[in-house]
N, C-alpha and C positions, 0 to 999 in steps of 0.2 A: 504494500500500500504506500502511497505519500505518505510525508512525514508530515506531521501537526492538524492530520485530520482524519476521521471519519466519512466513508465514504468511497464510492467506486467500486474498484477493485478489492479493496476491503472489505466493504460492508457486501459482498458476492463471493466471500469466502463462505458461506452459508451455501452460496450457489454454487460452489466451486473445490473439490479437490482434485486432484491431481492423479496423473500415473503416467509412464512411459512406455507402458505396455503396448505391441504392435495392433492398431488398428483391426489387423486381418485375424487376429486371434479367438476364435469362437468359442462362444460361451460353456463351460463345463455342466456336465449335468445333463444337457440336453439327450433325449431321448435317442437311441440307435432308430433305424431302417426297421419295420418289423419283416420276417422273411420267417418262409414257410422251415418246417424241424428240418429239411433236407435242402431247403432254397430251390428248391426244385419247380418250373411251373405245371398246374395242371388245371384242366379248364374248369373244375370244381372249386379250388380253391387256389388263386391265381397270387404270384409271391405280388404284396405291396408294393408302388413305387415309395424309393428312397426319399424320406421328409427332404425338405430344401434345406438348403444349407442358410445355417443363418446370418443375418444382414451383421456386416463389420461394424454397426453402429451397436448392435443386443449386448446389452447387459447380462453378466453374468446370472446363473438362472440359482437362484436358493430354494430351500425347503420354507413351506409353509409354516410348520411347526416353530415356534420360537428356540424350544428346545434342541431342535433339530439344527437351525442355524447357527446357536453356538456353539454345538458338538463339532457342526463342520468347520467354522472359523478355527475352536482348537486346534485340528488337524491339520488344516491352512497356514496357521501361526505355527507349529512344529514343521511342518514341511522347507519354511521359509528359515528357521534354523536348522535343517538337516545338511550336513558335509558334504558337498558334492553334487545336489541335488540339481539335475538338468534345467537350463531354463528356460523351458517351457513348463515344465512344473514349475517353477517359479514364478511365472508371467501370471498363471492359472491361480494358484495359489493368492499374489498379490490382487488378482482382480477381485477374486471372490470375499475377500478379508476387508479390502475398500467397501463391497459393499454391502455387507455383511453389518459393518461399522455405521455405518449409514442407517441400515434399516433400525437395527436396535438400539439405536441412539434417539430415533423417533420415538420410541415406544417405551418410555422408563414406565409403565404401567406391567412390562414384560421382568421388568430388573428382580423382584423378589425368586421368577423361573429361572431367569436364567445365567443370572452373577452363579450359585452356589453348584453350577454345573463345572467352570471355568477350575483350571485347576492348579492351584496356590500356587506353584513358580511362574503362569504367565495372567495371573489373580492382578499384578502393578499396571502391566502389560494394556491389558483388559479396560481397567477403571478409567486409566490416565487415557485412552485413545477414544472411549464413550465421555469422559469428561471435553474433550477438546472437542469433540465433534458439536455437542450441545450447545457448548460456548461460541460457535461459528457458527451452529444454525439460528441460533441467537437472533444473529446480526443482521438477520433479511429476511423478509419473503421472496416464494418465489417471482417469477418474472413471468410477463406475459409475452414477453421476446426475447429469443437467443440474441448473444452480445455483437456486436462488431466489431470482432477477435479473429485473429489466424492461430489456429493450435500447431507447432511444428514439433519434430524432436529438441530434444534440450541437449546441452553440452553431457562428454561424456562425464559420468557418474566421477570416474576416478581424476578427471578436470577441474569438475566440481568442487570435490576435497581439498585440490589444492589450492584452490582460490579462496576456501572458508580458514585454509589451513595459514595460508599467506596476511588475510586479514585478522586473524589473530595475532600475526609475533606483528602487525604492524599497529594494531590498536588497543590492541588486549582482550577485545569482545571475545568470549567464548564462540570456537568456532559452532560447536553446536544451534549457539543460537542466530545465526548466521544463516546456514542450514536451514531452520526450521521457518525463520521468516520467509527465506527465498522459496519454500514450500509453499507456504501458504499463501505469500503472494501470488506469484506465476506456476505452480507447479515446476519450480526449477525452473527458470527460463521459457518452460513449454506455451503458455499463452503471453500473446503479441497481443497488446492492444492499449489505446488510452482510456484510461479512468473518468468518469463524468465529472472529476474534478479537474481532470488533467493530470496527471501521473503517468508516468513512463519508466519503461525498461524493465529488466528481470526482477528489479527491488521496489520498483512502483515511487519513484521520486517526483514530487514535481522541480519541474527544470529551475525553478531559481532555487531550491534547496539543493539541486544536484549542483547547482552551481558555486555555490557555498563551500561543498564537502566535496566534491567529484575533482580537484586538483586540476581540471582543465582537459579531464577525459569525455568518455563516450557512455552519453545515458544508457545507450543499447545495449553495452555491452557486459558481457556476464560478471568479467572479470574485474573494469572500472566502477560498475555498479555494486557488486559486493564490497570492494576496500571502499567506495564512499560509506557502504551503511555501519560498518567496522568504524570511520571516523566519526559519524553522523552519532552515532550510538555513544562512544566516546566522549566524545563531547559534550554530552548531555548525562554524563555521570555513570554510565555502565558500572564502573568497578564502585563506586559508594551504593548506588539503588537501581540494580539491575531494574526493575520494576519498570520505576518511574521513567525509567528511558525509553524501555520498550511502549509504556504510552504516548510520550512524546513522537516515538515513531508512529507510531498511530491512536486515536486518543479515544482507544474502550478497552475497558477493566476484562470485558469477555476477550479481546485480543490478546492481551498480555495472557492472560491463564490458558487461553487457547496453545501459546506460542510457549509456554512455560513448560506446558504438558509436552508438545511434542521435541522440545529440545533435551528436556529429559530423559526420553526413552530412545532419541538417537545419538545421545553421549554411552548410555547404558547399553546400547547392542547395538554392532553393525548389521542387525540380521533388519532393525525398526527405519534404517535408511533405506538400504536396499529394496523394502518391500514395500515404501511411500514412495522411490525412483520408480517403482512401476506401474506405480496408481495411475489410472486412466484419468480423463479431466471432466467433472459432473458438472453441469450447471443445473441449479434449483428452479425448474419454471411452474406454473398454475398448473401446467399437465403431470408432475411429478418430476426426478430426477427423470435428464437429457445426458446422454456421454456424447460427447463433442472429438472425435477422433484425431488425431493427427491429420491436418489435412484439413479440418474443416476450415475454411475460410471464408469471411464475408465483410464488405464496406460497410453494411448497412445491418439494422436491425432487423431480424426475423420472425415473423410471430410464430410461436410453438407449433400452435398445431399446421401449419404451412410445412415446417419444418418434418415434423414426423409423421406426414405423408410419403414423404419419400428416404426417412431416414428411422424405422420401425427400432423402438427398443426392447 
């Protein structure tokens, strides 16, 4: 978001999180082709054609059961720390976990079923990612038009690092929380667009603060924009009251706790980066959550249901 307000990009963190996950990658769960015991055809009982393959826009598909979705997110959440694990299992994994996190962050009428399901080493895990989610649904409704945003890949992951890792020995900001702003701003760099207040680039600055902190670089870019929010943050007391800077970067108490929680748990595992790098990008509209793919692009505002005529979730 801009620094010293509320709003935009910000207040569409409600509408928006992230992932890097490939576009093309279809949703888990979905039902096989049914085919006859033998696949065999015969004019009595003739093999089914194969369902359609689903649209690169579909959301990952969950269980009805409340119960049942946090059993599978456990399984999602240990897959995404398992050694070695392919990534496509991972992609799969991170997709389903995003929105898993989403659904039952909606519903704390569900929390008494399904906290005591959750199982005490990823019990921190759990609380801290349904806390941050609540805290950014907070901050908007939905929208009755998708944004006039280009979603692209983001810089690589291990790039990243080093740029959170760089604005640290230069400002002293924890890189973590570094991180977890450029999260929750852009998905990592992943969404292009100006804010209705005006704010720019991967850290959501507007131009005369970037101009301030930004040393004479480039709003756009991943790396000038991170060491500004490293000086930005700085500046404004980071090392006396983490807090109070973080609002100053943006000025709601649900952003800070938002940004608290999630820099928390990606100081604590590299497993909690890695599988917010592949969070797909949601935006919160009247229709429900929209995933906004790599690729989507548009000048102009969209209305929903325009949109998910031709883009089925």
């Amino acid at each position: 978001m801009s620094c010293n307000r509320v709003g935009g990009l910000a207040a569409l963190i409600a509408c928006v999180l992230v992932g890097c996950s490939s576009p093309t990658t279809p949703p888990t769960g979905d039902p096989a082709a049914a085919t006859t015991g033998a696949g065999v055809l015969t004019s009595a009982r003739p093999t089914p054609a194969p369902a359609p393959a689903a649209p690169a826009t579909a959301q990952p598909a969950l269980e009805s059961d409340p119960a049942r979705i946090v059993d599978d997110l456990t399984a999602d959440e240990q897959t995404l720390r398992a050694p070695g694990a392919p990534e496509a299992a991972l992609v799969a994994a991170a997709r389903r976990q995003q929105k898993a996190y989403r659904v039952l962050a909606r519903h704390p009428e569900w929390d008494a079923v399904v906290r005591p399901r959750v199982p005490r080493p990823l019990l921190d895990v759990y609380d801290r990612n349904i806390d941050a989610r609540r805290q950014l649904g907070a901050m908007s409704r939905g929208k009755v038009a998708l944004p006039a945003w280009r979603v692209e890949r983001p810089p690589a992951a291990d790039q990243l690092l080093g740029f959170y890792r760089k604005a640290e020995a230069a400002s002293g900001v924890s890189w973590n929380y570094l991180a977890a702003i450029n999260f929750v701003e852009t998905a990592f760099g992943r969404i292009t667009g100006v804010s209705t207040a005006g704010a720019q680039g991967p850290m959501q600055f507007m131009p005369s603060t970037f101009a301030a902190y930004g040393a004479g670089t480039d709003i756009h870019s991943p790396h000038d924009s991170i060491m500004a929010a490293g000086r930005f943050l700085a500046a404004h007391g980071f090392a006396r009251d983490r807090d109070q800077a973080i609002y100053r970067y943006n000025n709601s108490r649900q952003y800070v706790r938002a940004i608290n929680q999630y820099a928390t748990l990606i100081a604590a595992d590299p497993a909690a980066f890695s599988g917010y790098y592949r969070w797909d990008v949601y935006y919160n509209s009247t229709a429900g959550d929209v995933i906004l793919p790599v690729g989507y692009a548009s000048t102009t505002q969209i209305p929903v249901e325009e949109y998910l005529k031709t883009h089925p979730q």
